[in-house]
PDBQT receptor file of N, H, CA, C and O in Angstrom, charges set to zero:
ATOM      1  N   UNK A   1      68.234 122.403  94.301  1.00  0.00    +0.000 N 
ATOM      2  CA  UNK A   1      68.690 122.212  95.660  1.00  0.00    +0.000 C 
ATOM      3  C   UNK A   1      68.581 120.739  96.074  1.00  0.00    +0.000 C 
ATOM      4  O   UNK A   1      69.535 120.293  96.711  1.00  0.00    +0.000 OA
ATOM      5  N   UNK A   2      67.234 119.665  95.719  1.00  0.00    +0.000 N 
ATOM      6  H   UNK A   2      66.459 120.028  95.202  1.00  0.00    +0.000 HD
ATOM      7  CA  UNK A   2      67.170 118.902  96.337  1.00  0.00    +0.000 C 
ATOM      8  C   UNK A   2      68.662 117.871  95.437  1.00  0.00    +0.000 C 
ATOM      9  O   UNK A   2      69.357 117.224  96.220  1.00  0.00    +0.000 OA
ATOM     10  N   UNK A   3      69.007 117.794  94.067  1.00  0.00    +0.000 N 
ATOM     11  H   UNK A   3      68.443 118.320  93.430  1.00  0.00    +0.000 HD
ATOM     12  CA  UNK A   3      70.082 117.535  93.717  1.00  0.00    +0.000 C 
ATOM     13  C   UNK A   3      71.032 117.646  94.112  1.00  0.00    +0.000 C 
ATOM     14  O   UNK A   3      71.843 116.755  93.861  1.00  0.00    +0.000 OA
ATOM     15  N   UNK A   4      71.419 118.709  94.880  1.00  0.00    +0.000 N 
ATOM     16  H   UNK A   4      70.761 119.433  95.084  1.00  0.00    +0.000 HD
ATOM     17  CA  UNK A   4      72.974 118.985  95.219  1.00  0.00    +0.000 C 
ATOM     18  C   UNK A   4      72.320 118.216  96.508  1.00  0.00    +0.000 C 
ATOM     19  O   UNK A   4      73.215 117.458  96.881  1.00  0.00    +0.000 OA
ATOM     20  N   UNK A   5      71.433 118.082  97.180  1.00  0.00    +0.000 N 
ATOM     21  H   UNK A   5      70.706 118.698  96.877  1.00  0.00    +0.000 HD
ATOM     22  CA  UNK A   5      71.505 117.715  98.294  1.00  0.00    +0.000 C 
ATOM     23  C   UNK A   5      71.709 116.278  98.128  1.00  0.00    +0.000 C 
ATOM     24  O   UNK A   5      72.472 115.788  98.961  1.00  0.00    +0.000 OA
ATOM     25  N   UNK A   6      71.188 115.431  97.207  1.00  0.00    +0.000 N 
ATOM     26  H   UNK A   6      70.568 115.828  96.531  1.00  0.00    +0.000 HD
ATOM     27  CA  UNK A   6      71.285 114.157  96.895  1.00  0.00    +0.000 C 
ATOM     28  C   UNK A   6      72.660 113.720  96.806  1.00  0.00    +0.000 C 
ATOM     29  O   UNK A   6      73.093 112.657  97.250  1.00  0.00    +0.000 OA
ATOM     30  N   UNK A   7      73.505 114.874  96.025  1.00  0.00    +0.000 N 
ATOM     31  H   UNK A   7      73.153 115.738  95.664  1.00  0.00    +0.000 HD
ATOM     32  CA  UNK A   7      74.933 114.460  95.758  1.00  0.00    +0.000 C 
ATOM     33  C   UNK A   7      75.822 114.611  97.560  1.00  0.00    +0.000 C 
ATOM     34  O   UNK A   7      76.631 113.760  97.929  1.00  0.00    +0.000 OA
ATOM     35  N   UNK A   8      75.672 115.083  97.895  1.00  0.00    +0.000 N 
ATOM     36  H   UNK A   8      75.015 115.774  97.595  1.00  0.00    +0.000 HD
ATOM     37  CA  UNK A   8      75.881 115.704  99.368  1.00  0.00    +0.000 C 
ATOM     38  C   UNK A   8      75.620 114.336 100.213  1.00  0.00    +0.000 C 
ATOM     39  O   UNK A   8      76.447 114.273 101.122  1.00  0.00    +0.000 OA
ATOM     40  N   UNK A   9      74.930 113.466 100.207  1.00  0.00    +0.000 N 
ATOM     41  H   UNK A   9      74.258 113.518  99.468  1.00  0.00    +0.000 HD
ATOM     42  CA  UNK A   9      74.206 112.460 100.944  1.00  0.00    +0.000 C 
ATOM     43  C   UNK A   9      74.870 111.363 100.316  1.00  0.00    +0.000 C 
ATOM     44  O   UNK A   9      74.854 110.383 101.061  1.00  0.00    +0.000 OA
ATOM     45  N   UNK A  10      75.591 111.100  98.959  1.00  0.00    +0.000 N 
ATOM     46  H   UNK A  10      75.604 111.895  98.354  1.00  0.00    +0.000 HD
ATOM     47  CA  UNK A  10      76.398 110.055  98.709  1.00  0.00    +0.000 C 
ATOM     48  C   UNK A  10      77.988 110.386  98.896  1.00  0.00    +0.000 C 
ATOM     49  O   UNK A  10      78.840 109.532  99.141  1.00  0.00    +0.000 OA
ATOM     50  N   UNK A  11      78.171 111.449  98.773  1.00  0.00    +0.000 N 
ATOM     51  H   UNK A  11      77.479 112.142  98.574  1.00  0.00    +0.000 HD
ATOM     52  CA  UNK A  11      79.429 111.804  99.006  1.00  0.00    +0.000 C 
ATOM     53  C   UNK A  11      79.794 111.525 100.392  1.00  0.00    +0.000 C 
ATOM     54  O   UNK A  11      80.762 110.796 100.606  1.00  0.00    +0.000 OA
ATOM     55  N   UNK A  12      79.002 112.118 101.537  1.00  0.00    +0.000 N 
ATOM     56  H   UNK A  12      78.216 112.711 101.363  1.00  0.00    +0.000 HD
ATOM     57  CA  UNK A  12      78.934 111.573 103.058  1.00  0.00    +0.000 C 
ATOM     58  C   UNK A  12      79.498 109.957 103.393  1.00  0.00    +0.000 C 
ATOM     59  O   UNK A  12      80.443 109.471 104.015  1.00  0.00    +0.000 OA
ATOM     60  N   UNK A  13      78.073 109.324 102.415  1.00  0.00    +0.000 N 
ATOM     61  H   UNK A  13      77.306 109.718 101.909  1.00  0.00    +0.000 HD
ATOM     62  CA  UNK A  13      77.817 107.932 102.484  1.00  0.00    +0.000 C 
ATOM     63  C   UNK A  13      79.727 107.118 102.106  1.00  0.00    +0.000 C 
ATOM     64  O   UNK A  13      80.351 106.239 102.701  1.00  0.00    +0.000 OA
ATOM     65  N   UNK A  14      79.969 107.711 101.243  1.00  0.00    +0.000 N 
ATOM     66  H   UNK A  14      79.462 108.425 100.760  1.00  0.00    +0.000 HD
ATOM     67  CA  UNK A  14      81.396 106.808 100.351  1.00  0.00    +0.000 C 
ATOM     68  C   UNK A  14      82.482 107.635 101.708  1.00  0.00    +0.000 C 
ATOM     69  O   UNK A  14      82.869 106.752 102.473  1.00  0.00    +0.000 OA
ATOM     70  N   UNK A  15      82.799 108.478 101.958  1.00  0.00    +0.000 N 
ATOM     71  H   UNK A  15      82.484 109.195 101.336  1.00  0.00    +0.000 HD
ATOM     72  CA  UNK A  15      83.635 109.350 103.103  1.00  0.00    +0.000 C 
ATOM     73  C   UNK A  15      82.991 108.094 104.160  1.00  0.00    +0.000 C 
ATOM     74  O   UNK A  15      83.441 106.988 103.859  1.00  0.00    +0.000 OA
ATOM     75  N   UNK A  16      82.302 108.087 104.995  1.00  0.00    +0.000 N 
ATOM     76  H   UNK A  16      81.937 108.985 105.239  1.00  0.00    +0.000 HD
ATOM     77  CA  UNK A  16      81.634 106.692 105.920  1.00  0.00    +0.000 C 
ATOM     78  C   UNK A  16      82.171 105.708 105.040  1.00  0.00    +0.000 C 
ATOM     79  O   UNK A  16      83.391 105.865 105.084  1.00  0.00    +0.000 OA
ATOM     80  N   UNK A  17      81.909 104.829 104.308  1.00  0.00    +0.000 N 
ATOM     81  H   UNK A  17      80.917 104.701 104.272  1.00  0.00    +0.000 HD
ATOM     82  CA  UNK A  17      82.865 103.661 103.998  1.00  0.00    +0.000 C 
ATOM     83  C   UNK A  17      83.937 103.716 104.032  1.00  0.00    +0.000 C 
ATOM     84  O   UNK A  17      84.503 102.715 104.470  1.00  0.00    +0.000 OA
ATOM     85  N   UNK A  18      84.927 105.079 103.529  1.00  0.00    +0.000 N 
ATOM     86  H   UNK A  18      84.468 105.893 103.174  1.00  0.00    +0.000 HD
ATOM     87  CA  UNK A  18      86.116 104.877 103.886  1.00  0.00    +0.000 C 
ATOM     88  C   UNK A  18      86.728 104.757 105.115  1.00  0.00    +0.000 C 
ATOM     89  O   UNK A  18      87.636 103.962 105.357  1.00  0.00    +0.000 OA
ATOM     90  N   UNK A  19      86.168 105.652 106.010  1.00  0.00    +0.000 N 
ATOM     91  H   UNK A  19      85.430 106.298 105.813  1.00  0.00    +0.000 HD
ATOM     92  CA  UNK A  19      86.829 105.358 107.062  1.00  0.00    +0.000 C 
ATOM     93  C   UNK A  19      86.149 104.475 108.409  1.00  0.00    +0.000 C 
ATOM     94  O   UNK A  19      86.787 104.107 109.395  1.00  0.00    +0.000 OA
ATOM     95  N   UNK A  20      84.527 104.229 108.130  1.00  0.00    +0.000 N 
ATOM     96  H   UNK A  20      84.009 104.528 107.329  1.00  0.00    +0.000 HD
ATOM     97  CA  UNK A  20      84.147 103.303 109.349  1.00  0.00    +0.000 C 
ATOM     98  C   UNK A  20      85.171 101.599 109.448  1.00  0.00    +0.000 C 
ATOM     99  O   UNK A  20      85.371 101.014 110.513  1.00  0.00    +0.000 OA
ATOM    100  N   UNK A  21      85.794 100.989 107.746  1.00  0.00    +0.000 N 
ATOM    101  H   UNK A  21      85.632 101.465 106.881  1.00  0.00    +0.000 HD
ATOM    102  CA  UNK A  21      86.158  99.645 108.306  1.00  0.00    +0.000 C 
ATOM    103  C   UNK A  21      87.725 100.142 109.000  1.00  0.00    +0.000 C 
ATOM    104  O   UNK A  21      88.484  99.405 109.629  1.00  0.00    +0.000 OA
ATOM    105  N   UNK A  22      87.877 101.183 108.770  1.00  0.00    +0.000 N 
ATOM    106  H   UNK A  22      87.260 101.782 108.260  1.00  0.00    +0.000 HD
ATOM    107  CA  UNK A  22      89.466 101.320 109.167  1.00  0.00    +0.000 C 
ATOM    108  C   UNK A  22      89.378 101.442 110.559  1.00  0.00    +0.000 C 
ATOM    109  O   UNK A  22      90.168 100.803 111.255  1.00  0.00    +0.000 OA
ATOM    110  N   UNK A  23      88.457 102.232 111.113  1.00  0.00    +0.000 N 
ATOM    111  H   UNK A  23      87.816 102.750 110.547  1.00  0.00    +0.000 HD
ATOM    112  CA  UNK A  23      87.959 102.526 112.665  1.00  0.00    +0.000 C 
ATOM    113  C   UNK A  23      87.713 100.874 113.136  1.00  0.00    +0.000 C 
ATOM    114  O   UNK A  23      88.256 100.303 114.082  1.00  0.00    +0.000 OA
ATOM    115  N   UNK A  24      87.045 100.492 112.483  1.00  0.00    +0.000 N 
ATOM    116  H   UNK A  24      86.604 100.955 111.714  1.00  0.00    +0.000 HD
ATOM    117  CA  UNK A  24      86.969  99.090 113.146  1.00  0.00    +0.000 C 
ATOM    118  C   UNK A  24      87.762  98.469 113.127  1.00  0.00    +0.000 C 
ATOM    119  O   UNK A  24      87.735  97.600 113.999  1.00  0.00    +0.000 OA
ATOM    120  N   UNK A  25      88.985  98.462 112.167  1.00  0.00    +0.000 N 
ATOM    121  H   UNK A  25      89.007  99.168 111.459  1.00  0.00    +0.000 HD
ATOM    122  CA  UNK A  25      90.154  97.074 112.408  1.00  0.00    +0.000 C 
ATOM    123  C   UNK A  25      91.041  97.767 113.526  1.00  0.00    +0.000 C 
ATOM    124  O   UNK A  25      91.865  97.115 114.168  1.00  0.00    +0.000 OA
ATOM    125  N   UNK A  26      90.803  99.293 113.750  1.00  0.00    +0.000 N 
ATOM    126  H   UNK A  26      90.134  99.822 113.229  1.00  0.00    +0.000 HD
ATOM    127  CA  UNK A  26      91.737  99.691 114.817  1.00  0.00    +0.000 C 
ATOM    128  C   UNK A  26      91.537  99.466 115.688  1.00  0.00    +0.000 C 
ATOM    129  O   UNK A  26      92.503  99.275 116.427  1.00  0.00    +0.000 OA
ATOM    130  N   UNK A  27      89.807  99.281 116.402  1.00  0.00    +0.000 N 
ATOM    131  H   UNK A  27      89.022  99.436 115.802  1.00  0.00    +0.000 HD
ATOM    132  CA  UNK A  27      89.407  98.493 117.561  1.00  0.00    +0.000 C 
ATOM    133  C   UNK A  27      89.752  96.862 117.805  1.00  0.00    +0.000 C 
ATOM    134  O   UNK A  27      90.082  96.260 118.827  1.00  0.00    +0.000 OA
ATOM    135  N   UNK A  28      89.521  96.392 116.368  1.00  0.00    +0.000 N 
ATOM    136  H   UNK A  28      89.253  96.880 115.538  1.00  0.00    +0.000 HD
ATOM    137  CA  UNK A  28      89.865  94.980 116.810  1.00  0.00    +0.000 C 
ATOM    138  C   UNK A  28      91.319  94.783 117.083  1.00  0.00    +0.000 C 
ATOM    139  O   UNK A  28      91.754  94.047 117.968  1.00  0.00    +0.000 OA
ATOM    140  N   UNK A  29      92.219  95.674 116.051  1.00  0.00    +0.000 N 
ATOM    141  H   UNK A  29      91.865  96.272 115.332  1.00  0.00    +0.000 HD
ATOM    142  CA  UNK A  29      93.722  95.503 116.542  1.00  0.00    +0.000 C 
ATOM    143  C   UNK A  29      93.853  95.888 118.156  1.00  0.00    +0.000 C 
ATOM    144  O   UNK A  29      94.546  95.120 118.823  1.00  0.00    +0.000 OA
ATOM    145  N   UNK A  30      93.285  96.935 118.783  1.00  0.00    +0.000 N 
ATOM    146  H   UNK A  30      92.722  97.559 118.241  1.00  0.00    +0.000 HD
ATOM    147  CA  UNK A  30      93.732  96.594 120.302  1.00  0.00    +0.000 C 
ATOM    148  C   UNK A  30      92.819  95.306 120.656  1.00  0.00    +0.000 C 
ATOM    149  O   UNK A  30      93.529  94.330 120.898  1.00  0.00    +0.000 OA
ATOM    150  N   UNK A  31      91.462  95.053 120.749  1.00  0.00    +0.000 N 
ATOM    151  H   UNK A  31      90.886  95.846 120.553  1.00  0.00    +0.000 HD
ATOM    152  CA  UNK A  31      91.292  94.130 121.300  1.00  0.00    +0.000 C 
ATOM    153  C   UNK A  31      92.079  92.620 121.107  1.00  0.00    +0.000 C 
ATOM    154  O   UNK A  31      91.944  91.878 122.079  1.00  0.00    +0.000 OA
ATOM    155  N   UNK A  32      92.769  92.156 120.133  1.00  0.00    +0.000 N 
ATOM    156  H   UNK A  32      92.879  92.758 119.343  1.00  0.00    +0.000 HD
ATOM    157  CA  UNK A  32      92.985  91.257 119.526  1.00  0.00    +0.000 C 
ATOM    158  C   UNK A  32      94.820  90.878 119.465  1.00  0.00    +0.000 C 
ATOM    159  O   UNK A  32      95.459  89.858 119.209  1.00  0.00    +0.000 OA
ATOM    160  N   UNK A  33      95.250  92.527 119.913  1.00  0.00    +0.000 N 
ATOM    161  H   UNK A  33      94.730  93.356 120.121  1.00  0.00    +0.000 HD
ATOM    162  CA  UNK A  33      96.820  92.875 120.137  1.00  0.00    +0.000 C 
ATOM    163  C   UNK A  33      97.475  92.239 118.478  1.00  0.00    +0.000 C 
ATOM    164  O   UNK A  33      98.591  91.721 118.427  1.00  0.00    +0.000 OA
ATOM    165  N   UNK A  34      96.533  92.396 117.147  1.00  0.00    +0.000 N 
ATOM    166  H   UNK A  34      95.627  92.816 117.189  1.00  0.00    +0.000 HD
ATOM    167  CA  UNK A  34      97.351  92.597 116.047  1.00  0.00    +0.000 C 
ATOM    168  C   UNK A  34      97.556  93.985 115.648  1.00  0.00    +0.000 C 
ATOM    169  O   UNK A  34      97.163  94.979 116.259  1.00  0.00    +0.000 OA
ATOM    170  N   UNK A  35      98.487  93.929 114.109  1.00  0.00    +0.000 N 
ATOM    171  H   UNK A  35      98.807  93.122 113.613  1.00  0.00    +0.000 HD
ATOM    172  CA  UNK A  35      98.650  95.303 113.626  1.00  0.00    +0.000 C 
ATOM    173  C   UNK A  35      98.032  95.487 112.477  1.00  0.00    +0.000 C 
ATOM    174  O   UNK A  35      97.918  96.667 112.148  1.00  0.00    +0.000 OA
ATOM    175  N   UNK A  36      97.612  94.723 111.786  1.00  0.00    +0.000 N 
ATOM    176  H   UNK A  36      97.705  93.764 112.054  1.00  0.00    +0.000 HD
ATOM    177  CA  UNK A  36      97.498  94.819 110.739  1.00  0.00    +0.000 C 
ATOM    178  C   UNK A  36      95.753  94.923 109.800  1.00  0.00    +0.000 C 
ATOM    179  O   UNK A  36      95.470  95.074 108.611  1.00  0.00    +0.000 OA
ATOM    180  N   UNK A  37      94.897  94.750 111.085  1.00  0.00    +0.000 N 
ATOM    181  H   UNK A  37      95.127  94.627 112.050  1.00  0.00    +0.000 HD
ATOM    182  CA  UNK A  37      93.260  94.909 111.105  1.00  0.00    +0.000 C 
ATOM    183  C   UNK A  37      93.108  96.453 110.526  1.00  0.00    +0.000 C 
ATOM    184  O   UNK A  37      92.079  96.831 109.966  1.00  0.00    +0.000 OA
ATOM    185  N   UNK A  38      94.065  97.148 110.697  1.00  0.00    +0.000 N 
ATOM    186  H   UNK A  38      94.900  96.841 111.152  1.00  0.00    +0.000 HD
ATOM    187  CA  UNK A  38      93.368  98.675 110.699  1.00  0.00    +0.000 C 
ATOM    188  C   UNK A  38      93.493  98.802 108.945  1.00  0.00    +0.000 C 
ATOM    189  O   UNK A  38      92.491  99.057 108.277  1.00  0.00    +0.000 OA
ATOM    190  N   UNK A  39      94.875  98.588 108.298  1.00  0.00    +0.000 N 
ATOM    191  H   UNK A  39      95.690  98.381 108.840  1.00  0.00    +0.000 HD
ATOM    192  CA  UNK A  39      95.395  98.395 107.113  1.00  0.00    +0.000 C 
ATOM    193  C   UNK A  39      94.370  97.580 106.114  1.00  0.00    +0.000 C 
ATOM    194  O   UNK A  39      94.103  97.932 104.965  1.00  0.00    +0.000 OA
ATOM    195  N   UNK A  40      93.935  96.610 106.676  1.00  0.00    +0.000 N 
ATOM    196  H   UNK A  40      94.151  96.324 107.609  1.00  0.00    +0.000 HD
ATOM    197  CA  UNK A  40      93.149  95.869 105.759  1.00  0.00    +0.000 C 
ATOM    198  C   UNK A  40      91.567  96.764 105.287  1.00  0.00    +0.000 C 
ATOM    199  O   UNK A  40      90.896  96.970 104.276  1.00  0.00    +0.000 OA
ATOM    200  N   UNK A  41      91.545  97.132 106.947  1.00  0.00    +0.000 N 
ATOM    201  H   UNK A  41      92.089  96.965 107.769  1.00  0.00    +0.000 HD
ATOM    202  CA  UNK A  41      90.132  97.842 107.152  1.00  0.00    +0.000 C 
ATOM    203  C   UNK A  41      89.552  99.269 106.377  1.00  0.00    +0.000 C 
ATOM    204  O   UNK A  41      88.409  99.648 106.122  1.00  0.00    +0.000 OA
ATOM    205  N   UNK A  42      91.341 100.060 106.053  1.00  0.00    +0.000 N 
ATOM    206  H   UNK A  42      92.270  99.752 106.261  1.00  0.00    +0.000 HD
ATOM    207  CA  UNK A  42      91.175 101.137 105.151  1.00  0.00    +0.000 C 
ATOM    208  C   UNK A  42      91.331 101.151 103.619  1.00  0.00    +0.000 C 
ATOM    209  O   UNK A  42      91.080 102.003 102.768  1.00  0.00    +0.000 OA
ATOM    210  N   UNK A  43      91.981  99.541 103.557  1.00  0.00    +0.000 N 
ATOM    211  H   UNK A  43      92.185  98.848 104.249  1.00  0.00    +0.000 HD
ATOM    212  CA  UNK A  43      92.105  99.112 102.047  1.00  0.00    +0.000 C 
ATOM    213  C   UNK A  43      90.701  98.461 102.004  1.00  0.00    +0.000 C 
ATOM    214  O   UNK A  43      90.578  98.415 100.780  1.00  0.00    +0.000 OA
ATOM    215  N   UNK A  44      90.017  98.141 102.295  1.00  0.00    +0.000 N 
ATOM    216  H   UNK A  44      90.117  98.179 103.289  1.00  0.00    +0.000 HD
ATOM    217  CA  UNK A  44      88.619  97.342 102.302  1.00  0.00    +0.000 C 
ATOM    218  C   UNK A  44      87.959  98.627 101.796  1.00  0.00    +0.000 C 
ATOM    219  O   UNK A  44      87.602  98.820 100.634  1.00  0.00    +0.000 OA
ATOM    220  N   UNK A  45      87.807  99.762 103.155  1.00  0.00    +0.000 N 
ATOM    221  H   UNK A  45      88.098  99.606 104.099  1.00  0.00    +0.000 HD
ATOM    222  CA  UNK A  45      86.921 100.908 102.911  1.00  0.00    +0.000 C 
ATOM    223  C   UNK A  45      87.132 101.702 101.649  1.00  0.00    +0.000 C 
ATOM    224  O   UNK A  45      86.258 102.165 100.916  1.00  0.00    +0.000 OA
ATOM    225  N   UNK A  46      88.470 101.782 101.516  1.00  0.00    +0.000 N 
ATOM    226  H   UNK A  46      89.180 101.406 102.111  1.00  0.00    +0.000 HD
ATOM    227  CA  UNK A  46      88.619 102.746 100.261  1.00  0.00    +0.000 C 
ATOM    228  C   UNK A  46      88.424 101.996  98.699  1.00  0.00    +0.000 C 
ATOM    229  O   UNK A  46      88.395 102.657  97.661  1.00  0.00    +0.000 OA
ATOM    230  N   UNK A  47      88.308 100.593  98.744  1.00  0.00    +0.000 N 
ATOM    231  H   UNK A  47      88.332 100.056  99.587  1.00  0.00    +0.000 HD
ATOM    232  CA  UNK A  47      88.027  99.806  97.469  1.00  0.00    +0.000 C 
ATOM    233  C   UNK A  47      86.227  99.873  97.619  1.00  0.00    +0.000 C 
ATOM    234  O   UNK A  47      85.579  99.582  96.613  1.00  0.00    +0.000 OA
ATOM    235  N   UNK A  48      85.728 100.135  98.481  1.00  0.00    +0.000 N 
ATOM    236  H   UNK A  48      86.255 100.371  99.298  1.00  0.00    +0.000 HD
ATOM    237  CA  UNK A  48      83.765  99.928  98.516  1.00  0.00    +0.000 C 
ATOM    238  C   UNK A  48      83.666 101.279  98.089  1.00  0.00    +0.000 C 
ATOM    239  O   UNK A  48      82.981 101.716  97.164  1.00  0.00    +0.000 OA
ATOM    240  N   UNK A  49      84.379 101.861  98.817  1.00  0.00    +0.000 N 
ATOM    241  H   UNK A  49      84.936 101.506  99.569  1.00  0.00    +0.000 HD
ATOM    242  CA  UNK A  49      83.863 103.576  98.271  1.00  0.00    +0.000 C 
ATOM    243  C   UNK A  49      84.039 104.005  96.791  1.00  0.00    +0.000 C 
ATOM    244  O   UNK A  49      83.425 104.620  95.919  1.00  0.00    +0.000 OA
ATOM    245  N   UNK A  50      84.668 103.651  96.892  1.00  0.00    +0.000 N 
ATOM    246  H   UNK A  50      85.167 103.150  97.600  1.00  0.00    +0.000 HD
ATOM    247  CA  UNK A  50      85.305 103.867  94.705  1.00  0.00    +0.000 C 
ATOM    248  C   UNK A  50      84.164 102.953  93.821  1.00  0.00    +0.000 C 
ATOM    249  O   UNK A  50      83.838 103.338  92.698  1.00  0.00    +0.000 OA
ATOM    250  N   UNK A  51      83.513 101.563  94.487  1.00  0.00    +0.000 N 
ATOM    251  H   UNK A  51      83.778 101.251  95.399  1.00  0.00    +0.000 HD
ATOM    252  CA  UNK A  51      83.315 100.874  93.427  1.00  0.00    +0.000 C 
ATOM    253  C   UNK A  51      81.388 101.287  93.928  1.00  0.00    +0.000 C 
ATOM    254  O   UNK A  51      80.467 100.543  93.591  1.00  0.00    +0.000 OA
ATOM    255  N   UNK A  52      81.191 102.531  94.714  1.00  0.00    +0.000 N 
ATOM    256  H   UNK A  52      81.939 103.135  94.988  1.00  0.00    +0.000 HD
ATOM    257  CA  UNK A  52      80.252 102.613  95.518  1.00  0.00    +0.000 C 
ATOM    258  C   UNK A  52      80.104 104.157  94.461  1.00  0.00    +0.000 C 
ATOM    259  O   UNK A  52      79.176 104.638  93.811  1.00  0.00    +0.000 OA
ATOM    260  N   UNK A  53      81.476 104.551  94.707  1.00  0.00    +0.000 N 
ATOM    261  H   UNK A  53      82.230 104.161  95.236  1.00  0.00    +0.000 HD
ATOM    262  CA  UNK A  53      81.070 106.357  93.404  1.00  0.00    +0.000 C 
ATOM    263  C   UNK A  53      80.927 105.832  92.348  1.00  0.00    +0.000 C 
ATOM    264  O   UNK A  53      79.979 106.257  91.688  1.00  0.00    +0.000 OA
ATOM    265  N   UNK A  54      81.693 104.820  91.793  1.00  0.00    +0.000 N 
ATOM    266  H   UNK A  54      82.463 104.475  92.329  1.00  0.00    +0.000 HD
ATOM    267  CA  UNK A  54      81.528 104.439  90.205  1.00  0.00    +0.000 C 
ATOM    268  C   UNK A  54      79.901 103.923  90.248  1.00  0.00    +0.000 C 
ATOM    269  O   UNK A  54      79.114 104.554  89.542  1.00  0.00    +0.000 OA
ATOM    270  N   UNK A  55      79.531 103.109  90.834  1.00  0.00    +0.000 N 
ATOM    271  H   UNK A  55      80.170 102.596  91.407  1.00  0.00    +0.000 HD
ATOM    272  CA  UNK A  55      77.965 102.699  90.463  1.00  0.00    +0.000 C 
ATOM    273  C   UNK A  55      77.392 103.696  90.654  1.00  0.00    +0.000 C 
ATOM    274  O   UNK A  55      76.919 104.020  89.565  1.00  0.00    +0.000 OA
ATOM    275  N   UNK A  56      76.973 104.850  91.848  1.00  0.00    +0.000 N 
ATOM    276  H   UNK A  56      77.358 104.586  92.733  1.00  0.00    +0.000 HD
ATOM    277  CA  UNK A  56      76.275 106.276  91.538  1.00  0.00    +0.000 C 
ATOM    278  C   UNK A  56      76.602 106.962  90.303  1.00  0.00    +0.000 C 
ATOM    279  O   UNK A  56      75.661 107.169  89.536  1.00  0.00    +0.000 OA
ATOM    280  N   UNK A  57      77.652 107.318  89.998  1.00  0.00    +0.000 N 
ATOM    281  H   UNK A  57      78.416 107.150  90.621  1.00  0.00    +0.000 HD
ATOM    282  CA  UNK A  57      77.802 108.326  88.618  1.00  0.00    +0.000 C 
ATOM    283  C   UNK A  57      77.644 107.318  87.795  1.00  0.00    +0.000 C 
ATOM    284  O   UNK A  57      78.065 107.756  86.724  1.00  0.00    +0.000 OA
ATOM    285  N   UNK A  58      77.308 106.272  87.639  1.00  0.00    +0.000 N 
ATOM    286  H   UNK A  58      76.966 105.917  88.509  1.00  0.00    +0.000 HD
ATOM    287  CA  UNK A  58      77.108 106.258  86.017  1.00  0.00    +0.000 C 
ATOM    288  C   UNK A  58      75.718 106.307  85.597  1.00  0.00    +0.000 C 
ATOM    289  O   UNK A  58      75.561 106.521  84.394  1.00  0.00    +0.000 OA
ATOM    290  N   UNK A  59      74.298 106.107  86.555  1.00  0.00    +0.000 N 
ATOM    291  H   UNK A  59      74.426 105.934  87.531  1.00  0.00    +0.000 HD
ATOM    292  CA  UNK A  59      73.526 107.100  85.755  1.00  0.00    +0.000 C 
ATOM    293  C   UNK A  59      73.507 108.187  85.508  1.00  0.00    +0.000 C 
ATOM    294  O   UNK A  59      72.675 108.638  84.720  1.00  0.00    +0.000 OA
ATOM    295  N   UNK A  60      74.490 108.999  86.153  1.00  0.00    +0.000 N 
ATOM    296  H   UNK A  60      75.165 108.633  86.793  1.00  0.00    +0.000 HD
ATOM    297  CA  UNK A  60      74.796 110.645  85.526  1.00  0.00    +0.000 C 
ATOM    298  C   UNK A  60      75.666 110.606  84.824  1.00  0.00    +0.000 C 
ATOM    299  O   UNK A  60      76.338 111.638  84.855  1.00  0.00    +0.000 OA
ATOM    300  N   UNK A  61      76.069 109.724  84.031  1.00  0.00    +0.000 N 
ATOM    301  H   UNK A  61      75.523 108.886  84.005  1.00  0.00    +0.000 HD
ATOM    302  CA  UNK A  61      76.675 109.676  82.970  1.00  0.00    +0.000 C 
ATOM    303  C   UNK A  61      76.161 109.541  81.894  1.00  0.00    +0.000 C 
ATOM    304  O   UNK A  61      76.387 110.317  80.966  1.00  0.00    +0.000 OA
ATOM    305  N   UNK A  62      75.179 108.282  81.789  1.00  0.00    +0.000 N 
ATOM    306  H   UNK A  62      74.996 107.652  82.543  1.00  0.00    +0.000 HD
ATOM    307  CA  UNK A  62      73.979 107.723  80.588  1.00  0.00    +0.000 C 
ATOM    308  C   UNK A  62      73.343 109.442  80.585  1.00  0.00    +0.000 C 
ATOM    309  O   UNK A  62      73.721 110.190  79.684  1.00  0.00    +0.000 OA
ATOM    310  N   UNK A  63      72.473 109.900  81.545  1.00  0.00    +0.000 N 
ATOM    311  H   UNK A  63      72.166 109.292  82.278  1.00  0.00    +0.000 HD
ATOM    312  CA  UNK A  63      71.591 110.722  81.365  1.00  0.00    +0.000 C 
ATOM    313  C   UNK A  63      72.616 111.887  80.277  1.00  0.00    +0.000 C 
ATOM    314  O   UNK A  63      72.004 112.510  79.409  1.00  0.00    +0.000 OA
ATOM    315  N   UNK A  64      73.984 112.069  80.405  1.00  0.00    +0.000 N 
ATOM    316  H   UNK A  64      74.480 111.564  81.110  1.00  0.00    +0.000 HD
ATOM    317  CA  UNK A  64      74.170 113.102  79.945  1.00  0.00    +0.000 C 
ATOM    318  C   UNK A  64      74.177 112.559  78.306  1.00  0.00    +0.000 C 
ATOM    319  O   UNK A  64      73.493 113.256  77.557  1.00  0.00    +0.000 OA
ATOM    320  N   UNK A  65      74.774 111.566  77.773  1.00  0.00    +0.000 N 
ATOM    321  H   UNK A  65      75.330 111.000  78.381  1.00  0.00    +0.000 HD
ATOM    322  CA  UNK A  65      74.720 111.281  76.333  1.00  0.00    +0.000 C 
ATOM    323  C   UNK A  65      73.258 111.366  75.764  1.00  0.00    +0.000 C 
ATOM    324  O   UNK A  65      73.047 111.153  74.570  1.00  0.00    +0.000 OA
TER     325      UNK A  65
């Protein structure tokens, strides 16, 4: 249990990177009256989250060989 719960708590964590910088370039695009903050903000989030699962799984990768 406490495993699945561990996996549960990074999965959360990478889902939050993806979408907190996108939430934020959408605030700065109104404050700032651009378009293009939100775009950067979900390409930002979704490149941390990937390079955020790849560094978690790969000690569950070693452990399995």
């Amino acid at each position: 249990m406490a495993a699945a719960m561990q996996w549960v708590s990074r999965i959360m964590a990478a889902g939050l990177m993806m979408v907190l910088p996108g939430l934020a370039g959408q605030w700065l695009d109104g404050r700032l009256g651009t378009g293009f903050l939100v775009l950067l903000g979900f390409a930002a989030g979704m490149a941390l989250s990937i390079a955020y699962l790849i560094a978690v799984t790969k000690p569950a990768r070693k452990k399995k060989r």
